[in-house]
N, C-alpha and C positions, 0 to 999 in steps of 0.2 A: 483484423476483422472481429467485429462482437457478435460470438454468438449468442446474447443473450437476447435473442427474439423473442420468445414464449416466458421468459422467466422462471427456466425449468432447469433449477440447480443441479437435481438428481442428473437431467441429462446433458447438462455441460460438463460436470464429473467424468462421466461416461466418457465422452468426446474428447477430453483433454488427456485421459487416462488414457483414449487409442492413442492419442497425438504421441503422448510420451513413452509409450512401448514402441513405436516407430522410428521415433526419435528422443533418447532418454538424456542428450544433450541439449536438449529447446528448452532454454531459461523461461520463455513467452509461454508457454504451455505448461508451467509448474505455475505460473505468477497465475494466469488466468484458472487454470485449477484453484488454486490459491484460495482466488477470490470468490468462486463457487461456493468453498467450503466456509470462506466469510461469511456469506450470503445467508448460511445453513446454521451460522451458529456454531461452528464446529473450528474453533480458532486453535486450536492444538495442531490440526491438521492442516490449516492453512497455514499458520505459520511455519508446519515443517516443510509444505510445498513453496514459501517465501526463501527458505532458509537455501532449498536445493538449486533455488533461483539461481541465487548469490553465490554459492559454491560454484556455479556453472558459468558466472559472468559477474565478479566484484564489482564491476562498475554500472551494473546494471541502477539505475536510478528508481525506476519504475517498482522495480522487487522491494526495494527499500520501503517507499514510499508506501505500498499493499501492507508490506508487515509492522508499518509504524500506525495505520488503519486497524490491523487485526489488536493488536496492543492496546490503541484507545479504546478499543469494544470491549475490552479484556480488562479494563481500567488501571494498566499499567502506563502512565503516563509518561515517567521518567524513559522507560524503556523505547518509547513511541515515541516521542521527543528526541531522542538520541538518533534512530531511521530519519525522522524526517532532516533530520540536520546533515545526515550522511547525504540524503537523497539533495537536499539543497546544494553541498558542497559536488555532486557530480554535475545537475542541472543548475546552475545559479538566479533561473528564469522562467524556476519552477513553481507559478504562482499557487496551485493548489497545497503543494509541499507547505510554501508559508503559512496558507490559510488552515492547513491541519492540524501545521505547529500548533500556531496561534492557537485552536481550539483545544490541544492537550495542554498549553498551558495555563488557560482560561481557567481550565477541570480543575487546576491544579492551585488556582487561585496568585496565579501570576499574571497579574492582570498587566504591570505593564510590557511585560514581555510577550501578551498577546496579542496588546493593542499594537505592539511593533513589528512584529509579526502581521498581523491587520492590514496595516499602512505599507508594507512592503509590497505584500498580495498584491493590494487596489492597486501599486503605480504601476506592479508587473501587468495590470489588465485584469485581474480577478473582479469580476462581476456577482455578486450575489441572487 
């Protein structure tokens, strides 16, 4: 479920902070936190909400995939490039994953490694 209806980070925080005093084993509810505090600008603290993800579920793809996100805004590409690789090897049909690569390795001036990235996306169905 997204609660991102009103576009009110402050109180998706809120909400995912009860979710996870409720239940402080919900990988889903640290990721979606996560992404609030993306949202905010405040990547220190989504990435520790990615980080408690992945503690709670290694194979979560999705956690991955949020904290290789918070890394590209953070212009740590290498680092962000390494998640979304993780995030590919759990989902192999994970077109966004591709397409996010691709764009940290664009940043990064690897161009053909993004345009490969790129071409992978599109066949997986990635639409722009």
């Amino acid at each position: 479920m997204d609660m991102r209806l009103n576009n009110d980070d402050d109180a998706l925080i809120v909400k995912y902070t009860e979710a996870i005093t409720l239940d402080p084993k919900n990988p889903y509810a640290y990721s979606m936190r996560g992404n609030a505090y993306v949202e905010k600008g405040d990547y220190d603290q989504a990435i520790a909400d990615f980080n408690k993800a992945i503690e709670i579920d290694s194979k979560n793809a999705t956690a991955y995939f949020f904290r290789g996100n918070a890394y590209t805004r953070r212009g740590e590409y290498d680092t962000a490039i390494a998640d979304f690789t993780i995030s590919i090897a759990l989902v192999p049909w994970y077109p966004q994953a591709y397409f996010n690569r691709g764009n940290a390795y664009h940043a990064k001036g690897e161009y053909g490694n993004a345009i490969a990235d790129f071409s992978k996306a599109m066949a997986l169905g990635w639409k722009l």
